[in-house]
ROGU-417787 format. One line per 5 residues: number of its first residue (from 0); their letters; for each residue x, y, z of N, C-alpha, C, O. Coordinates in nm, 4 decimals. Last residue first. Layout:
REM residues N
NUM = A = X,Y,Z,X,Y,Z,X,Y,Z,X,Y,Z ~ ...
//
This chain:
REM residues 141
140 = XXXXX = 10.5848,7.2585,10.0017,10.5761,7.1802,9.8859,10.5841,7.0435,9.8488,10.5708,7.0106,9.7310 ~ 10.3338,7.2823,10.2681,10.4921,7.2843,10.2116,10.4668,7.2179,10.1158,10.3741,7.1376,10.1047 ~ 10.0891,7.5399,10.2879,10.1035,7.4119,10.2587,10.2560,7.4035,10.2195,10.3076,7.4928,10.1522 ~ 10.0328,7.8573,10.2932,10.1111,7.7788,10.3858,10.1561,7.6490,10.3765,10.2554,7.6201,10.4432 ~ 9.8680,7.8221,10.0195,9.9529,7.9019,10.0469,10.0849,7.8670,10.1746,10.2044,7.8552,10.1475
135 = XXXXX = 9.6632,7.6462,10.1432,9.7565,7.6567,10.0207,9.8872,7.6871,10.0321,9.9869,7.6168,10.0482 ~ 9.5498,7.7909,10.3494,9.6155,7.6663,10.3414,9.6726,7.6357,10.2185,9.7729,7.5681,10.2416 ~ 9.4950,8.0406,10.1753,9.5724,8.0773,10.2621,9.6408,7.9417,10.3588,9.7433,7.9557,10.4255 ~ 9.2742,7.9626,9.9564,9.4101,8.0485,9.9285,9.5214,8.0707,10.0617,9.6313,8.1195,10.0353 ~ 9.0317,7.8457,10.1637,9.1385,7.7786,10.0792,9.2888,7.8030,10.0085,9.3827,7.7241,9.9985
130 = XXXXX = 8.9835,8.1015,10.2930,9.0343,8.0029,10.4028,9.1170,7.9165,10.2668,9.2399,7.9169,10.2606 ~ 8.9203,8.2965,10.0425,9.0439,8.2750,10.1337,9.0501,8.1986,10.1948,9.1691,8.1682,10.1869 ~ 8.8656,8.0612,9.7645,8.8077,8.1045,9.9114,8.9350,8.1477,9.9674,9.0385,8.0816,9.9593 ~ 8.9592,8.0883,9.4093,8.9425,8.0235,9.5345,8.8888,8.0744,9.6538,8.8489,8.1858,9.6198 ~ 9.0448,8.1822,9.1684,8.9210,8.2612,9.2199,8.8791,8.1576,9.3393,8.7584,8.1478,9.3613
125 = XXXXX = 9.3256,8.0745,9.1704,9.1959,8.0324,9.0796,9.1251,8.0467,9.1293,9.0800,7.9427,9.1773 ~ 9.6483,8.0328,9.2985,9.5297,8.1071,9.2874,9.4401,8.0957,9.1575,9.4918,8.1090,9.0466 ~ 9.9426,7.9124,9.2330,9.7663,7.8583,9.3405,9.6447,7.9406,9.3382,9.5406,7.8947,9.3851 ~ 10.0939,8.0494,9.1709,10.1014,7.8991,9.1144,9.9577,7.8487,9.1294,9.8868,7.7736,9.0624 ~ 10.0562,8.2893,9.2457,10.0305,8.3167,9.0843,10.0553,8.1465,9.0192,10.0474,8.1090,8.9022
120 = XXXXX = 10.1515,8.2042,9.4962,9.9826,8.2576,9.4844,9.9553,8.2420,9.3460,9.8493,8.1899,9.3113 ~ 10.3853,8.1968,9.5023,10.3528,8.0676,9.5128,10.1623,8.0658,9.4761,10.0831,7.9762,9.4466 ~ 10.4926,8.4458,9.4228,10.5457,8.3633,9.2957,10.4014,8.2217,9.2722,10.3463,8.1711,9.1744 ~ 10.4189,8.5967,9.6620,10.3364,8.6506,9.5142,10.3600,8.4942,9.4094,10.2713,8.4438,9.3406 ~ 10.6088,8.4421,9.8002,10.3923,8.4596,9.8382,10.3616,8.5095,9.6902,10.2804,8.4528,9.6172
115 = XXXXX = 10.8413,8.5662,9.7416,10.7551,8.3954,9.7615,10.6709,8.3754,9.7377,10.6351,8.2923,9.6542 ~ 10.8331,8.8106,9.7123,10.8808,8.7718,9.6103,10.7620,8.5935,9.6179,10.6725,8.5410,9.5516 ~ 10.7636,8.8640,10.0171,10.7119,8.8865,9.8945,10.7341,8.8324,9.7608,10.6318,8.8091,9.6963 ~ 11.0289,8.7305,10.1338,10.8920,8.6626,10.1471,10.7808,8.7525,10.0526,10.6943,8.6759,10.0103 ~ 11.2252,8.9176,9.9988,11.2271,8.7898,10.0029,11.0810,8.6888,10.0166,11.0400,8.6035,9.9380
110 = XXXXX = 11.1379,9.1779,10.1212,11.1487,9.1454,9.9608,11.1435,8.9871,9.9522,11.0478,8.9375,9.8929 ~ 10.8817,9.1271,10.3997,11.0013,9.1397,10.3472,11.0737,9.1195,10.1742,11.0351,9.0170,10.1179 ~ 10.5860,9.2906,10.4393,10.6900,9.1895,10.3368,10.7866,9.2080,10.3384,10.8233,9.3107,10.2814 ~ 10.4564,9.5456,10.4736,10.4902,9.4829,10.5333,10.5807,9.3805,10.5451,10.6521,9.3710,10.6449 ~ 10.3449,9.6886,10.2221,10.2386,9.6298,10.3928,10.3206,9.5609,10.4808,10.2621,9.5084,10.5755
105 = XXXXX = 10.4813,9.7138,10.0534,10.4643,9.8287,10.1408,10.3629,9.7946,10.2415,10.3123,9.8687,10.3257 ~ 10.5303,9.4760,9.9201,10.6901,9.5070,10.0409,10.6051,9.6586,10.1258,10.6492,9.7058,10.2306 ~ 10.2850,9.4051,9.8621,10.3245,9.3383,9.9536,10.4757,9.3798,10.0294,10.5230,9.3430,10.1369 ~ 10.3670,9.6123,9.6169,10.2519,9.6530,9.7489,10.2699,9.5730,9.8511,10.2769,9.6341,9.9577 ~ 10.5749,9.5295,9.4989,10.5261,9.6504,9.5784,10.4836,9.6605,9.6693,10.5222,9.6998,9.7794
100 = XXXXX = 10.4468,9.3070,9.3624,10.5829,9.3132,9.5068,10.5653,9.4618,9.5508,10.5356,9.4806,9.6688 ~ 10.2357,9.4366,9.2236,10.1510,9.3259,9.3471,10.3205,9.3262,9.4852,10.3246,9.3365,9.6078 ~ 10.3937,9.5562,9.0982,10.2715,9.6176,9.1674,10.2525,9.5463,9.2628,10.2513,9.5841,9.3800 ~ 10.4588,9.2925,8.8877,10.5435,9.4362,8.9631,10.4516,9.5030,9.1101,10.4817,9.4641,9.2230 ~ 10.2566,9.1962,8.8671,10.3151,9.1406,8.8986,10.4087,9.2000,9.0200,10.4295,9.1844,9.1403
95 = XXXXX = 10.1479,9.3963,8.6590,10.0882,9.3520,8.8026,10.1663,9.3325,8.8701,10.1890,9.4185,8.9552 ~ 10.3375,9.3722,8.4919,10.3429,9.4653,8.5136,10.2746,9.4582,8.6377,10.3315,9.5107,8.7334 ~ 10.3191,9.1011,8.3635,10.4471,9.1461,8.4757,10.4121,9.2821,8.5173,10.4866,9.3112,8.6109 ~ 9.9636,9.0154,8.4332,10.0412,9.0647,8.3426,10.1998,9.1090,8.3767,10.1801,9.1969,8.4605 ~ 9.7542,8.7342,8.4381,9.8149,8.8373,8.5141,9.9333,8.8900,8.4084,9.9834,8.8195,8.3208
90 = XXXXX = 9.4103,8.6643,8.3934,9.4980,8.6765,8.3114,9.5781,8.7765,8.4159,9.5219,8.8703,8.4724 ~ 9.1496,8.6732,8.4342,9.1826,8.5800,8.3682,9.3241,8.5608,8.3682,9.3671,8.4478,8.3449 ~ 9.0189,8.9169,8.5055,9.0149,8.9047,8.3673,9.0787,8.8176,8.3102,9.0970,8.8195,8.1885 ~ 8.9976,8.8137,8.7720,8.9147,8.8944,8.7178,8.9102,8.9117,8.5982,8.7966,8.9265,8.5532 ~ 9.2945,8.8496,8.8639,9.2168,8.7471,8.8049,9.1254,8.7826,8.7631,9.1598,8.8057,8.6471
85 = XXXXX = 9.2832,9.1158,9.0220,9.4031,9.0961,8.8715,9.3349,8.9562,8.7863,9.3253,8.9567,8.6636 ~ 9.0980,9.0644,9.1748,9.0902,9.1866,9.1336,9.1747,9.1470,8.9786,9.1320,9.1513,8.8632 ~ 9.2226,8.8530,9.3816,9.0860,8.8648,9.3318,9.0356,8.9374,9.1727,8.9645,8.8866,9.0860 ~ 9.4724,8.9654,9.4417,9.4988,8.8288,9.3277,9.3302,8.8309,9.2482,9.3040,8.8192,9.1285 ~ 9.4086,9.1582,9.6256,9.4539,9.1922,9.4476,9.4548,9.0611,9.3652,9.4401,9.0554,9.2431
80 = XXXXX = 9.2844,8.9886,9.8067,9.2141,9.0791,9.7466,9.2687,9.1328,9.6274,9.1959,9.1557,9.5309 ~ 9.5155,8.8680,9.8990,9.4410,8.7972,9.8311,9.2971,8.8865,9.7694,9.2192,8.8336,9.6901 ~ 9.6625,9.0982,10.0274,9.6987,9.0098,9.9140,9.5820,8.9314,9.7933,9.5698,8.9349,9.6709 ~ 9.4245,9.1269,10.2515,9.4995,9.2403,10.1478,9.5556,9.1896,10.0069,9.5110,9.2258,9.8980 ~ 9.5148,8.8510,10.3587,9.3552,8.8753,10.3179,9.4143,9.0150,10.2377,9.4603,8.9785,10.1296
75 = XXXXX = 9.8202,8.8729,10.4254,9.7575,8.7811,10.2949,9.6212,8.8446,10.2675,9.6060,8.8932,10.1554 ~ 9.7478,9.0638,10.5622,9.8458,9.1110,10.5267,9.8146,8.9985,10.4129,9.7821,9.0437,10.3032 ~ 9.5981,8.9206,10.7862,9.5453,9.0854,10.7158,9.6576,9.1423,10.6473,9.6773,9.2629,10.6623 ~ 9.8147,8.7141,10.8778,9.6682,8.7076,10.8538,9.5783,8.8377,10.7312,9.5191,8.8206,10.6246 ~ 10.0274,8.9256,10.9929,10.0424,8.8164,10.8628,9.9401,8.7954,10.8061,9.9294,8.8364,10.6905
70 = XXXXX = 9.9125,9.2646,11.1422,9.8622,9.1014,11.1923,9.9610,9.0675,10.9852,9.9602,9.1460,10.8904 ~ 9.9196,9.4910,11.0943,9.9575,9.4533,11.1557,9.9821,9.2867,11.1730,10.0772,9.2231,11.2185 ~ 9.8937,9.6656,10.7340,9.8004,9.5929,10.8319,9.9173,9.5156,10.9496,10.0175,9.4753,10.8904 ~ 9.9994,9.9944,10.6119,10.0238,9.8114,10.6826,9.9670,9.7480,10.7918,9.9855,9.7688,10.9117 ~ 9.8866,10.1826,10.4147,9.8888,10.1414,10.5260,9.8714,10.0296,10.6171,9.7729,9.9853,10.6763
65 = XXXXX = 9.9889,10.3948,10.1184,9.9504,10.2230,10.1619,9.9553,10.2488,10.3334,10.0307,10.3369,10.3746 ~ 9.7921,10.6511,10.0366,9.9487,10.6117,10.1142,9.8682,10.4323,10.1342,9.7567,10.3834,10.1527 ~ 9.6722,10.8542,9.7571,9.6448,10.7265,9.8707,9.7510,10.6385,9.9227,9.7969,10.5520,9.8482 ~ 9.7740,10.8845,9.5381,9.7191,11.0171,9.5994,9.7065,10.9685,9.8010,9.7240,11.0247,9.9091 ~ 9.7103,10.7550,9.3267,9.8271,10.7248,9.3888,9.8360,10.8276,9.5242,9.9324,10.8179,9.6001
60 = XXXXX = 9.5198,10.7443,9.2373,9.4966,10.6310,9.3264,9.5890,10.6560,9.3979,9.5946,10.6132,9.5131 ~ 9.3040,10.9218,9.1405,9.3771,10.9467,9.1459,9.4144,10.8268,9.2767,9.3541,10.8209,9.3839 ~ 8.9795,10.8369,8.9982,9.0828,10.9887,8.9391,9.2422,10.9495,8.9794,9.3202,10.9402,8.8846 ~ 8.9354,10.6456,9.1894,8.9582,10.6005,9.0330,9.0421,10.7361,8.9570,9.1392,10.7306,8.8815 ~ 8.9664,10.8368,9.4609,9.0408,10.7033,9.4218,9.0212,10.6773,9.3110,9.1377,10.6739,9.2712
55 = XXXXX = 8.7272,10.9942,9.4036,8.8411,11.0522,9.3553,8.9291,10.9132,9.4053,8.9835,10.8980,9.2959 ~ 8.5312,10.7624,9.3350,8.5615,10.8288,9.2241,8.6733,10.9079,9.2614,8.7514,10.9164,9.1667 ~ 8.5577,10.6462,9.6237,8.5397,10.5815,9.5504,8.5920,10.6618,9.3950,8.6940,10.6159,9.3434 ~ 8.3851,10.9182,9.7842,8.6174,10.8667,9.7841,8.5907,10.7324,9.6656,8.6614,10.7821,9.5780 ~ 8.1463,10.9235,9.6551,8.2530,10.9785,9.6528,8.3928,10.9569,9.6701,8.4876,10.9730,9.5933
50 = XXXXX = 8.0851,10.6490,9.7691,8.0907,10.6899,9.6238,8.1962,10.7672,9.6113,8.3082,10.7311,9.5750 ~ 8.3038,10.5265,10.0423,8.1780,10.5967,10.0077,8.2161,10.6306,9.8317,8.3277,10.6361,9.7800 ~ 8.4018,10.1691,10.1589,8.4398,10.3263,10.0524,8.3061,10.3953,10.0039,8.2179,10.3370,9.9407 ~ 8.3574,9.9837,10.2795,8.3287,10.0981,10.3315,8.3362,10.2158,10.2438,8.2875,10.3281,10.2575 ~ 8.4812,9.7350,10.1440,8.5583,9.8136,10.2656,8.5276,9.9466,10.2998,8.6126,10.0263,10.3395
45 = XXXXX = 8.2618,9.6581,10.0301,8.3735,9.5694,10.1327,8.3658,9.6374,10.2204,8.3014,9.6392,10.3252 ~ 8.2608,9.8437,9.8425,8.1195,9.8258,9.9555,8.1915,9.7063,10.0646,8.1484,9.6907,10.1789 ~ 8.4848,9.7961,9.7248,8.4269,9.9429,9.7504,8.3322,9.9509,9.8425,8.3166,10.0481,9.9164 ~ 8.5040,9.5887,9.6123,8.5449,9.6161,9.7010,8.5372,9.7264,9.7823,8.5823,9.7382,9.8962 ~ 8.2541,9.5692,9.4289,8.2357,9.5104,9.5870,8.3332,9.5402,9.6812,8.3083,9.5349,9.8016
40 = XXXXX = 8.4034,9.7864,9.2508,8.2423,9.8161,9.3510,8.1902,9.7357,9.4545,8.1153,9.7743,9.5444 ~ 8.5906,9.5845,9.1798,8.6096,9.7415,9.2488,8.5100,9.7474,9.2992,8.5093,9.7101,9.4165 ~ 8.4240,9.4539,9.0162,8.4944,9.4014,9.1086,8.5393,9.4963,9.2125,8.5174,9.4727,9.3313 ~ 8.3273,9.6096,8.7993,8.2694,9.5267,8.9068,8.2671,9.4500,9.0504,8.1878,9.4113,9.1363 ~ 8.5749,9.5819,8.6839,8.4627,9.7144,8.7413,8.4252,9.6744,8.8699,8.4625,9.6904,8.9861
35 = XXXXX = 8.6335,9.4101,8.5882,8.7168,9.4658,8.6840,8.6208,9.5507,8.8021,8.6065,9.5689,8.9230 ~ 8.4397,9.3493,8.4230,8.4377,9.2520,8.5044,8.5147,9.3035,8.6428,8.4890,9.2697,8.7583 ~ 8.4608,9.5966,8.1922,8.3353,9.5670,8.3109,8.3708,9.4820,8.4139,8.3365,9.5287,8.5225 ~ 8.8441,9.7014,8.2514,8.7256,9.6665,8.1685,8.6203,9.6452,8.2786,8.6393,9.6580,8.3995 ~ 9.0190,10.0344,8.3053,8.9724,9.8672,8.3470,8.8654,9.8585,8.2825,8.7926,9.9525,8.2504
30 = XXXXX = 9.2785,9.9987,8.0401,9.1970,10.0696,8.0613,9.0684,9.9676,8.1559,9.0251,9.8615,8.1110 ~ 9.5675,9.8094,8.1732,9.5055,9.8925,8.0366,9.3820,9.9967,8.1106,9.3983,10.0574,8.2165 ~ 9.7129,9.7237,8.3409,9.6926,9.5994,8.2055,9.5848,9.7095,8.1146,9.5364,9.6817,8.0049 ~ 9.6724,9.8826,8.5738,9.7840,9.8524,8.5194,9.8112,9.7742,8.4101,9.9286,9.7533,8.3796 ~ 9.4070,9.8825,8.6724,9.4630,9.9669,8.5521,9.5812,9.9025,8.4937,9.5863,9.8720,8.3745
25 = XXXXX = 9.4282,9.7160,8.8937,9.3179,9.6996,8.7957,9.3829,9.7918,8.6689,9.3990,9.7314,8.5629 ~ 9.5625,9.8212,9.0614,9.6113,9.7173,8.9755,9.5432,9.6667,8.8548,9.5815,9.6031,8.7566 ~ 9.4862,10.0765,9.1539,9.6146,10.0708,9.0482,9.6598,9.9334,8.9728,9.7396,9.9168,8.8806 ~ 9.3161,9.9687,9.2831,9.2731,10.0601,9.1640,9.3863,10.0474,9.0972,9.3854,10.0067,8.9811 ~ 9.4568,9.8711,9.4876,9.3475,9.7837,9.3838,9.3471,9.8468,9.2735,9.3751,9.7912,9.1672
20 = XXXXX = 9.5088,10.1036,9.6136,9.6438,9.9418,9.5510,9.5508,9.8979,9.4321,9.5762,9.8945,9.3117 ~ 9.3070,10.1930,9.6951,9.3706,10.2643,9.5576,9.4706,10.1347,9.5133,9.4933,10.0893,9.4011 ~ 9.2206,9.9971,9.8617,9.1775,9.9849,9.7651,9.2343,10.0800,9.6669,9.2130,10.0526,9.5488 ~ 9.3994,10.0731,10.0723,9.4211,9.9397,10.0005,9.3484,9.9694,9.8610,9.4136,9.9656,9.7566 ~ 9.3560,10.3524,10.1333,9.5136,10.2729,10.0747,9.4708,10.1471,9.9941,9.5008,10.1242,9.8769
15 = XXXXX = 9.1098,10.2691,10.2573,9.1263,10.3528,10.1440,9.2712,10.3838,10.0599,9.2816,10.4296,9.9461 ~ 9.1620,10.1479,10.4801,9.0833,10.0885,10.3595,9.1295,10.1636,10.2486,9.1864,10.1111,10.1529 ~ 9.3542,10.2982,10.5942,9.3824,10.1664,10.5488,9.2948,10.1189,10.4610,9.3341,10.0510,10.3662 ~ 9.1440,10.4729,10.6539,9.2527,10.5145,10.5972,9.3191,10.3930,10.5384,9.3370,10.3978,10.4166 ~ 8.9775,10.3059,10.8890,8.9221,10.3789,10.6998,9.0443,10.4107,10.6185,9.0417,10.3680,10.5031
10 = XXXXX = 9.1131,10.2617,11.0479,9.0866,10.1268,10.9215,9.0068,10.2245,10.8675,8.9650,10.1863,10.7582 ~ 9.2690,10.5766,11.0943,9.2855,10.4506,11.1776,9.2173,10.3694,11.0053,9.2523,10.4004,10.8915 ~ 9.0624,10.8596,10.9893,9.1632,10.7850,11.0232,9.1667,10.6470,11.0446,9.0640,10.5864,11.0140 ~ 8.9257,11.1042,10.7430,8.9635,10.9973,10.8851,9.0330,10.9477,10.9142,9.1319,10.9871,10.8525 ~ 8.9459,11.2059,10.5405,8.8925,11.1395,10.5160,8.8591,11.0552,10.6554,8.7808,10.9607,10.6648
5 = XXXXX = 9.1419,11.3920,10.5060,9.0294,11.4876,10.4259,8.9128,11.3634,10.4953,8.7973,11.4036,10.5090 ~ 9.3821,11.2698,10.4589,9.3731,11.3084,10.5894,9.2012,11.3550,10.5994,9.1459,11.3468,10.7091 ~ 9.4647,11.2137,10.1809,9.4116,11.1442,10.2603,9.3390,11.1316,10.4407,9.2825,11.0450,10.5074 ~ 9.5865,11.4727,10.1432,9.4761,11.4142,10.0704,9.4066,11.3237,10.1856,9.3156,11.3586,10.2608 ~ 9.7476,11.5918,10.3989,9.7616,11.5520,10.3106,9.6403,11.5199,10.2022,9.5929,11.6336,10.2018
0 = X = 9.8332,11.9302,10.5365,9.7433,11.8169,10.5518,9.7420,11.7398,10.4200,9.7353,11.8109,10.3198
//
């Protein structure tokens, strides 16, 4: 039985993928600071995460399988939850960057249209609304 099994199934399990994504992105530029924090704890009450899975996700993020939302729609809103998270301090780093194709090739993305969406989001994203991040986003150049 795996870690994650300890916990339920179906959109909890998906929650709890996504947000280790988070967790890992939040780290990935260092040690997370308050604003990050902070940010984690709404996503945390977002998406249901009890305290507990909350702290062993900050112990151990990787521990947590990504699980691909079905729908394009819940595949940007996922997206646009790390752009949330990595902005947060202003500032994206390649190492995110990295992380962020990752994670969009493990929900689903093809390398190609990941590569896109991440390049065209890190042109357009400024703590915007999803309905606004996602006409954007679709908008032709």
């Amino acid at each position: 039985m795996s870690f994650s099994d300890l916990f339920g199934s179906g959109e909890h399990l998906r929650n709890l993928g996504h947000f280790a994504a988070i967790v890992n992105l939040a780290a990935a530029d260092g040690p997370i600071n308050a604003k990050e924090e902070a940010q984690l704890k709404r996503f945390a009450t977002k998406l249901d995460i009890a305290e507990e899975e909350y702290m062993k996700v900050l112990q151990n993020p990787n521990a947590f399988p990504i699980h691909p939302n079905n729908s394009v729609e819940g595949r940007l809103e996922r997206l646009y939850d790390l752009f949330k998270i990595i902005y947060s301090d202003h500032d994206i780093e390649e190492q995110e960057v990295g992380l962020l194709k990752k994670y969009a090739i493990g929900i689903g993305f093809s390398q190609k249209a990941a590569q896109d969406i991440i390049k065209r989001s890190m042109e357009i994203f400024s703590g915007m609304s999803f309905d606004d991040y996602r006409y954007l986003l679709n908008r032709e150049k």
